[in-house]
TORDREN-85959 format. One line per 5 residues: number of its first residue (from 1); their letters; for each residue x, y, z of N, C-alpha, C, O, CB. Coordinates in Angstrom, 3 decimals. Glycine has a CB too. Layout:
# TORDREN-85959
NUM	A	X,Y,Z,X,Y,Z,X,Y,Z,X,Y,Z,X,Y,Z | ...
This chain:
# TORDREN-85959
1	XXXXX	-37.091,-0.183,48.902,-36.331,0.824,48.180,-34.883,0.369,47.991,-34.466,0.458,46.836,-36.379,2.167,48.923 | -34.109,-0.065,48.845,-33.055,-0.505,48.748,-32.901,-1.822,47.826,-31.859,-1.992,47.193,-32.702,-0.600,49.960 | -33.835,-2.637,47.774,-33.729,-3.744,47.035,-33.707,-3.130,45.698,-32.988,-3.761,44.924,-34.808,-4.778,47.286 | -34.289,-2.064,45.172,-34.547,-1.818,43.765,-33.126,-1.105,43.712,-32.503,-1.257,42.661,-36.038,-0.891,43.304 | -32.646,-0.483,44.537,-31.645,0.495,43.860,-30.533,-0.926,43.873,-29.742,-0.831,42.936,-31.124,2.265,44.931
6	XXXXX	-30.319,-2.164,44.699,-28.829,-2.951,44.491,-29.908,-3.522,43.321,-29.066,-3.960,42.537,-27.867,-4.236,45.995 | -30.958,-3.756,42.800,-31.104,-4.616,41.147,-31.150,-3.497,40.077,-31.302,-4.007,38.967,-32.775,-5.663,40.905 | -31.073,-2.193,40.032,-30.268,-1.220,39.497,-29.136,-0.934,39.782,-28.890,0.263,39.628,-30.674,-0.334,39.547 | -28.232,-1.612,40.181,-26.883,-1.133,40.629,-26.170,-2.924,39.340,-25.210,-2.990,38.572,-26.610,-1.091,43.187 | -27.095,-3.849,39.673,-26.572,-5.249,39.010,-27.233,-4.461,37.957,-26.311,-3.777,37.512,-27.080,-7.046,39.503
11	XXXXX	-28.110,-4.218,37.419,-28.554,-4.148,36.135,-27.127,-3.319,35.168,-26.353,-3.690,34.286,-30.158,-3.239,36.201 | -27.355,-2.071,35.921,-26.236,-1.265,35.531,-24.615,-1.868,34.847,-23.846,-1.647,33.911,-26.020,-0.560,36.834 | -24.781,-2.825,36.149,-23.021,-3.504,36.247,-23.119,-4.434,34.524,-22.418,-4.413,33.512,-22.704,-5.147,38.227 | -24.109,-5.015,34.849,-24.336,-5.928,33.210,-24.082,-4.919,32.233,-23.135,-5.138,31.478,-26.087,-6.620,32.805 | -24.852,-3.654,32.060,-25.244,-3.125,31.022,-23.571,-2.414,30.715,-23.294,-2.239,29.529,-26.707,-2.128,31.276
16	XXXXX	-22.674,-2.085,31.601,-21.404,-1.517,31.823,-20.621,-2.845,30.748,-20.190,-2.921,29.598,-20.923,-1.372,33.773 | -20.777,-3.794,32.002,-20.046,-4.899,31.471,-20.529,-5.259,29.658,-19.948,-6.097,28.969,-20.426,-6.253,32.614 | -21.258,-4.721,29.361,-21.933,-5.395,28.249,-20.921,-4.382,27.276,-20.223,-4.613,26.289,-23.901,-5.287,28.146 | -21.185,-3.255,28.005,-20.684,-2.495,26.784,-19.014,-2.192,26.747,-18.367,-1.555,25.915,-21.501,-1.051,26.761 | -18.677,-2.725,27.675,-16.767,-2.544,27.600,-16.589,-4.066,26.475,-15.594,-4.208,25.763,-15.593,-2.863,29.877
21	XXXXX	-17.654,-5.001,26.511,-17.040,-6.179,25.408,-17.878,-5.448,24.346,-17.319,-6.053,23.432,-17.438,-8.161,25.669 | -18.434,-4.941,23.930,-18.582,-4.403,22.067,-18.201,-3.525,22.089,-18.654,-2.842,21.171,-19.833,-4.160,21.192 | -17.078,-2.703,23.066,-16.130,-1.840,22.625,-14.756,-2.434,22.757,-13.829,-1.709,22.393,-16.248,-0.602,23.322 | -14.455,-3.683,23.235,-13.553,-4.899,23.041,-13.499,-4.862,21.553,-12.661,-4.204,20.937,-14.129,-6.385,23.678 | -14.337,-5.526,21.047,-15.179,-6.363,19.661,-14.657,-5.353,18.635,-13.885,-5.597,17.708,-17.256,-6.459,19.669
26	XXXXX	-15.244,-4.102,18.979,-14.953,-3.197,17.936,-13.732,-2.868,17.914,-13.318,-2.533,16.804,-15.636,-2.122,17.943 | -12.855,-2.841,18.929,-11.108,-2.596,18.674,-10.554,-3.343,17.785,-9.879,-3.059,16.795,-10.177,-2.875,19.849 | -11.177,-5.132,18.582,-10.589,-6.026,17.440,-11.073,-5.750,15.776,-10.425,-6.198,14.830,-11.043,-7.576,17.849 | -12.096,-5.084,15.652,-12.733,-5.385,14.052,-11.947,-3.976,13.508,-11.263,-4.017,12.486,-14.929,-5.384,13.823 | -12.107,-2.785,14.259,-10.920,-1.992,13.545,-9.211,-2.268,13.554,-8.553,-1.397,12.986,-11.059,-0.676,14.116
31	XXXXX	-8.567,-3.250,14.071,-7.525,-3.794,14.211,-7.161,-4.509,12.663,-6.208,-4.214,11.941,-7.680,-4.686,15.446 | -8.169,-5.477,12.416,-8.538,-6.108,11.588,-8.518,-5.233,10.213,-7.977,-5.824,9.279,-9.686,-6.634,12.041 | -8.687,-4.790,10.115,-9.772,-3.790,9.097,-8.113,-3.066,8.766,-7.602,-3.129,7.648,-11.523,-2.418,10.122 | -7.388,-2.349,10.052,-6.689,-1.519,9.550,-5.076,-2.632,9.299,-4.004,-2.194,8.882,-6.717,-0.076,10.634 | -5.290,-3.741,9.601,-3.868,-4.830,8.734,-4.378,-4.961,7.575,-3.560,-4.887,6.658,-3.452,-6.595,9.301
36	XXXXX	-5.679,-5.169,7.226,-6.014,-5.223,5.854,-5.296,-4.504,4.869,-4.436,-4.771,4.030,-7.198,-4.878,5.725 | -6.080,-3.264,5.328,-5.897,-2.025,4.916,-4.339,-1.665,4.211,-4.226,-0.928,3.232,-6.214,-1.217,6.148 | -3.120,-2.365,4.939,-2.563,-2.265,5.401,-1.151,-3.409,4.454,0.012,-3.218,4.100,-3.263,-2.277,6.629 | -2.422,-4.906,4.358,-1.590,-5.624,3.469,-1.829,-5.183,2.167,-0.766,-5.115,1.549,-1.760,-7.024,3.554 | -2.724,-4.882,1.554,-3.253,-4.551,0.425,-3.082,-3.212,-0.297,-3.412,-2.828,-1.419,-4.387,-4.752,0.621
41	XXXXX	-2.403,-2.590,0.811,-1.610,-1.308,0.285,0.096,-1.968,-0.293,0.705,-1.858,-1.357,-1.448,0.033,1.879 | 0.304,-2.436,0.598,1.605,-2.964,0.653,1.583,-3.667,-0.853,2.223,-3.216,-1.804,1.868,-4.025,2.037 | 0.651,-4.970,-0.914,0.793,-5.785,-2.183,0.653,-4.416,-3.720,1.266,-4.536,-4.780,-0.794,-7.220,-2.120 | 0.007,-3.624,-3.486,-0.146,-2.443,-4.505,1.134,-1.646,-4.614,1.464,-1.124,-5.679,-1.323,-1.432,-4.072 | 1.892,-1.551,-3.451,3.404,-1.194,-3.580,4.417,-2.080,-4.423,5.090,-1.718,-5.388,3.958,-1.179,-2.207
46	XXXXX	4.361,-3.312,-3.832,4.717,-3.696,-4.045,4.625,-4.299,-6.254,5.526,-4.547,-7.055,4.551,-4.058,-2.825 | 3.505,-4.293,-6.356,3.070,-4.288,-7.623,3.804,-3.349,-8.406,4.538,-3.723,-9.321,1.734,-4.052,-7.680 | 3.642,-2.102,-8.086,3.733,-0.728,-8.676,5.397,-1.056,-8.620,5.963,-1.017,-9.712,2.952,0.805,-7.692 | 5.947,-1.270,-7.830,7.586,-1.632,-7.765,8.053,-1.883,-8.365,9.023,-1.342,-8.894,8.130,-2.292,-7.263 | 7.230,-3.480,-8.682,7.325,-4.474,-10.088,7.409,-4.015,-11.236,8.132,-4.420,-12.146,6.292,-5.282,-10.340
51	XXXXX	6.590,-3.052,-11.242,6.224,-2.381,-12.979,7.323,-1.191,-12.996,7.787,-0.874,-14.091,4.223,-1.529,-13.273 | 7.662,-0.667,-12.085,8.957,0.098,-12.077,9.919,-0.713,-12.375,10.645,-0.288,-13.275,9.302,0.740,-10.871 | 10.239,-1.905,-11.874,11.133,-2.035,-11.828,11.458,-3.075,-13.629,12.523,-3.592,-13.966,11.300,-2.494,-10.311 | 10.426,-3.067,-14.249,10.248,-3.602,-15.188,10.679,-2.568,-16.527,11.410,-2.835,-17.481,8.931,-4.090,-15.024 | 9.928,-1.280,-16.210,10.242,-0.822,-17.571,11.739,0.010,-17.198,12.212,0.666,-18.125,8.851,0.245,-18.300
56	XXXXX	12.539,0.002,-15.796,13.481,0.409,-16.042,14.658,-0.385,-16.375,15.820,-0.051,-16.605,13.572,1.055,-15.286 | 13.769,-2.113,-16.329,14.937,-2.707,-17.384,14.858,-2.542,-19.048,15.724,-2.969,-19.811,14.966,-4.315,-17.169 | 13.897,-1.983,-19.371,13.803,-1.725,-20.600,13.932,-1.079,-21.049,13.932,-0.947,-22.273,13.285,-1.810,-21.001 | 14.142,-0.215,-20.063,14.931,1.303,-20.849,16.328,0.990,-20.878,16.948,1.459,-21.832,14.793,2.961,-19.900 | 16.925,0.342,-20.095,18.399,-0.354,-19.888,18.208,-1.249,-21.201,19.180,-1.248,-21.956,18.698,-1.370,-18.214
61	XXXXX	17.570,-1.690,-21.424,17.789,-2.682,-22.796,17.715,-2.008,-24.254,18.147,-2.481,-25.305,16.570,-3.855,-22.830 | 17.008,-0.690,-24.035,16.823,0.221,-25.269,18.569,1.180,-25.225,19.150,1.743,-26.154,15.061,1.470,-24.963 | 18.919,1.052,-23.978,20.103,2.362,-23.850,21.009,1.985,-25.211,20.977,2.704,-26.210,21.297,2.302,-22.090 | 21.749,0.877,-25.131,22.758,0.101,-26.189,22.454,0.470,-27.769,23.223,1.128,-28.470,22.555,-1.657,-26.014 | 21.293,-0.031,-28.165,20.903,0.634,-29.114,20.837,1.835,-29.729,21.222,2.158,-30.853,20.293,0.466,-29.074
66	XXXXX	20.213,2.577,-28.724,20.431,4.058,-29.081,21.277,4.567,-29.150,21.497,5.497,-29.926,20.051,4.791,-28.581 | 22.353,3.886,-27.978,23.793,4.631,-28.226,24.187,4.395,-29.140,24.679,5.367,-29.714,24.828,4.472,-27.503 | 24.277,2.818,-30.025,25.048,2.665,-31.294,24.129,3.607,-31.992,24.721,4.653,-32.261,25.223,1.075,-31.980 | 22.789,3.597,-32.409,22.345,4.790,-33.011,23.208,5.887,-33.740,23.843,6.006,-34.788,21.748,5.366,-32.076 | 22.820,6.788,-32.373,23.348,8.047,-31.829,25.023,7.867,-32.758,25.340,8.543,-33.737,23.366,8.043,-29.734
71	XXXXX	25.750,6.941,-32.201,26.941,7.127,-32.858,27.099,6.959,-34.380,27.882,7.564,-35.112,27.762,6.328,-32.275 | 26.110,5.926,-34.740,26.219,5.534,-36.233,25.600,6.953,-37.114,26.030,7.248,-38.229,25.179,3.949,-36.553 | 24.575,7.711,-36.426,24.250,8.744,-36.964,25.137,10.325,-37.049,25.159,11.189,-37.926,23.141,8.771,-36.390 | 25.703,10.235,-35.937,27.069,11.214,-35.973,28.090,10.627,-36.968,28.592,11.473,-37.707,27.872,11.319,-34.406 | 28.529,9.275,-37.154,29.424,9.197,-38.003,28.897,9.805,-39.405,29.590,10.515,-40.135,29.852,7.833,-38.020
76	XXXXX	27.352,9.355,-39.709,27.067,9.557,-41.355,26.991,10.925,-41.205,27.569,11.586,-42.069,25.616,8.834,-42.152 | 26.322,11.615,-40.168,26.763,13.216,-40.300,27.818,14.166,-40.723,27.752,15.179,-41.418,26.764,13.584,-39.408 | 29.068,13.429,-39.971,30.566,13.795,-40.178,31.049,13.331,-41.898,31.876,13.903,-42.608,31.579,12.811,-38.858 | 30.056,11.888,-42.281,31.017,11.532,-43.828,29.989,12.782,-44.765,30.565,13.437,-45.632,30.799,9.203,-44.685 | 29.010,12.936,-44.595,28.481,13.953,-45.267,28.679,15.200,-45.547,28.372,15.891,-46.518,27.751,14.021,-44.996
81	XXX	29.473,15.494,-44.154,29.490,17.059,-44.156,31.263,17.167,-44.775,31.708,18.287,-45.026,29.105,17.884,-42.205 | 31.834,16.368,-44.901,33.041,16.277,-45.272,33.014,16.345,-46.910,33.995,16.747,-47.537,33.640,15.030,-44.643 | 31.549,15.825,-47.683,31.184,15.641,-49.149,30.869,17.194,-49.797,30.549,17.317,-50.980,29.750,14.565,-49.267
């Protein structure tokens, strides 16, 4: 009787030991998983940044224009309304 319960006591210890390393394993693979997660958000920030930061030079490149616009169209307003 005693012999069976210490080769259930080793069996046990393995089956313990077995399972603290694939709950090791699995820390590392959700570790993994969540830098991913993690760079690939970032590079999508970073993207989206890009494209911000793109058309708000182009609205900076449209401003000049419009302003001469804007002014050239107030002037012909003013020679008109003077006619």
């Amino acid at each position: 009787m005693k012999l069976i319960q210490e080769i259930l006591c080793v069996i046990g210890g393995f089956f313990f030991i077995y399972l603290g390393t694939v709950f090791i394993r699995a820390q590392d693979d959700v570790r993994a998983l969540k830098k991913e997660l993690q760079t690939s958000r970032m590079q999508s920030i970073k993207k989206v940044q890009q494209q911000v930061d793109d058309a708000y030079a182009s609205l900076q490149d449209l401003n000049q224009p419009i302003a001469l616009t804007h002014k050239f169209a107030s002037k012909l307003n003013s020679f008109f309304k003077k006619r």
